[in-house]
C-alpha positions as CSV (number, residue, x, y, z in Angstrom):
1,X,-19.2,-50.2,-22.0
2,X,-18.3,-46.8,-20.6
3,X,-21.4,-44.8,-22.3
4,X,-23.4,-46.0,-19.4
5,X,-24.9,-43.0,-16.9
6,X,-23.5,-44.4,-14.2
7,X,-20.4,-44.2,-15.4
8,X,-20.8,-40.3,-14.6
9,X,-21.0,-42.0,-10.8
10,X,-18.0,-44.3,-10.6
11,X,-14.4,-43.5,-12.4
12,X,-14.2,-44.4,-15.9
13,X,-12.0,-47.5,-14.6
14,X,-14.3,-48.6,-11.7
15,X,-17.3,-48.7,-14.0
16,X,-15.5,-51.3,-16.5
17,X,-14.2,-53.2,-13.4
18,X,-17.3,-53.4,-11.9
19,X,-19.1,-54.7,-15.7
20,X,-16.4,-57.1,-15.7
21,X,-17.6,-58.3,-12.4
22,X,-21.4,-58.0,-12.9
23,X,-21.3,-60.0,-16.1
24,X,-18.9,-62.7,-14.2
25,X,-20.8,-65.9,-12.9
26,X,-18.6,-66.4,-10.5
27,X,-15.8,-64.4,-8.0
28,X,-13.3,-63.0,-9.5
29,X,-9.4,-62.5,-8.8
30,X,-7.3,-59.2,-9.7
31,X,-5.3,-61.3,-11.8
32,X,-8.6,-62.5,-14.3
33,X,-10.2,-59.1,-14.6
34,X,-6.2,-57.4,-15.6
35,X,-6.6,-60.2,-18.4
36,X,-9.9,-59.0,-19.5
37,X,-8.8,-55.1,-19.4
38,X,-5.7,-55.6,-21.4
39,X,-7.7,-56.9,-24.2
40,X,-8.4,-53.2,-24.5
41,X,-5.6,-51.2,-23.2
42,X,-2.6,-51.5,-21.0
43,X,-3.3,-51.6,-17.2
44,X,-1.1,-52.7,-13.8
45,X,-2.0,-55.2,-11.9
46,X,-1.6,-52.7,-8.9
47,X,-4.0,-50.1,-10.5
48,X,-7.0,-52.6,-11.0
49,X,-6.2,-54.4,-7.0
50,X,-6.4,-50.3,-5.8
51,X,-9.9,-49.5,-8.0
52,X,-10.8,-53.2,-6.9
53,X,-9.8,-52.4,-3.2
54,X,-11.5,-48.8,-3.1
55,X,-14.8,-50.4,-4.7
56,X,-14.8,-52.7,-1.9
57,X,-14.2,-50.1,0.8
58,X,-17.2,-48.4,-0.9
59,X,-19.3,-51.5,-0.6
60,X,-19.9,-51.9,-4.4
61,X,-17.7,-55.4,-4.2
62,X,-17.4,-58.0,-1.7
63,X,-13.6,-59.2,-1.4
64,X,-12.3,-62.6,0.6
65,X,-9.1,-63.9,1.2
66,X,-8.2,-66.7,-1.3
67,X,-4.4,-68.1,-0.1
68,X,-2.7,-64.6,-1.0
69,X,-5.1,-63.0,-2.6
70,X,-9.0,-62.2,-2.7
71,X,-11.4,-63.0,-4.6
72,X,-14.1,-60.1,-5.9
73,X,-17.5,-60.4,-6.0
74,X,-20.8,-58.0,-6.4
75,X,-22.0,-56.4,-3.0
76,X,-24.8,-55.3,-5.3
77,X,-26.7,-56.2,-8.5
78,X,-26.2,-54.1,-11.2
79,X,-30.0,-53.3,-10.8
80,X,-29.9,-53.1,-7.5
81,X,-27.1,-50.2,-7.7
82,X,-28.8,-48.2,-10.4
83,X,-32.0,-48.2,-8.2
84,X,-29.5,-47.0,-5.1
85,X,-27.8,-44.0,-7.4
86,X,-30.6,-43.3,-9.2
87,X,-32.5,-42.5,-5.3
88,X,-29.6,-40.8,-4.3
89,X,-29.9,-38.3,-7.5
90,X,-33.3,-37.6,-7.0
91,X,-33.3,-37.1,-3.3
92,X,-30.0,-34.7,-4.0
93,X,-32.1,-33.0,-6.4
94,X,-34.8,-32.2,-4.9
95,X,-33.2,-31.3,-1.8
96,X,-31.3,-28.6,-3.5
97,X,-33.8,-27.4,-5.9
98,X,-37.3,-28.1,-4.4
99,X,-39.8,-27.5,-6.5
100,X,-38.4,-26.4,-9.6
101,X,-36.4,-29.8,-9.8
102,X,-40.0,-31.6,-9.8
103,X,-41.4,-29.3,-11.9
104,X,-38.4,-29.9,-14.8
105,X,-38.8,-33.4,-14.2
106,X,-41.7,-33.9,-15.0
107,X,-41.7,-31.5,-18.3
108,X,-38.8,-34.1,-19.3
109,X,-41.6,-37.0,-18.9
110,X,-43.0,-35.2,-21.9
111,X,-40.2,-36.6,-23.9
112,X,-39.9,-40.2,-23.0
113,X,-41.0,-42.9,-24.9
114,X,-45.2,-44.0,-24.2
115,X,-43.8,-47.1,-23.1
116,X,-41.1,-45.8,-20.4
117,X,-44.3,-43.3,-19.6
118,X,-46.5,-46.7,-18.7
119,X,-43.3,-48.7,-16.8
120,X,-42.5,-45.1,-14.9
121,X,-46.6,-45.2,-13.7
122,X,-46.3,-48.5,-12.7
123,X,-43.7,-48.2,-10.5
124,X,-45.4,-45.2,-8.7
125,X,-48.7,-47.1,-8.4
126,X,-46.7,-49.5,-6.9
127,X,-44.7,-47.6,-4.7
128,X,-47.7,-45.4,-2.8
């Protein structure tokens, strides 16, 4: 679960909370995602309703108020936020570095799959 790139974005904890919550059909309480997190380690219910609480404030989940407690939903797709991060990179990038950012970028195109090559050109086609 945590191998993911974006996990290099959000905490090591906000990045399983937030899988728990994208692969949930439905809100969410603090209480049901603890359950899901102790299956792998030992974690407070206070620690997960602070990461749950700060991943709200930074508009990754929705919270609302459910008798004393809130329920936790997606603000975002997990697609959705990849696209968002992913922008954010690349405009970062290549406001800092300029030219030789595009330039090493697209040497790395050299080494992607044929197939990521024709989904990558289809998406700038699309895009212009």
């Amino acid at each position: 679960m945590i191998g993911n790139d974006y996990g290099k974005i959000l905490g090591t904890l906000e990045t399983e909370v937030m899988e728990i919550i994208w692969q949930s059909e439905k809100s969410m309480s603090v209480s049901e995602v603890v359950i899901l997190l102790k299956k792998k380690r030992e974690i407070a219910n206070t620690t997960v309703m602070t990461i749950m609480m700060r991943l709200a404030e930074k508009g990754l989940l929705k919270r609302t108020p459910s008798g004393k407690a809130y329920l936790y939903k997606p603000a975002l797709s997990k697609d959705s936020f990849l696209a968002r991060v992913s922008k954010q990179i690349i405009k970062n990038l290549v406001s800092s570095f300029g030219d030789t950012a595009i330039a090493h970028f697209s040497e790395e195109l050299e080494n992607i799959p044929d197939d990521k090559k024709q989904k990558l050109l289809k998406l700038i086609n699309e895009n212009k």
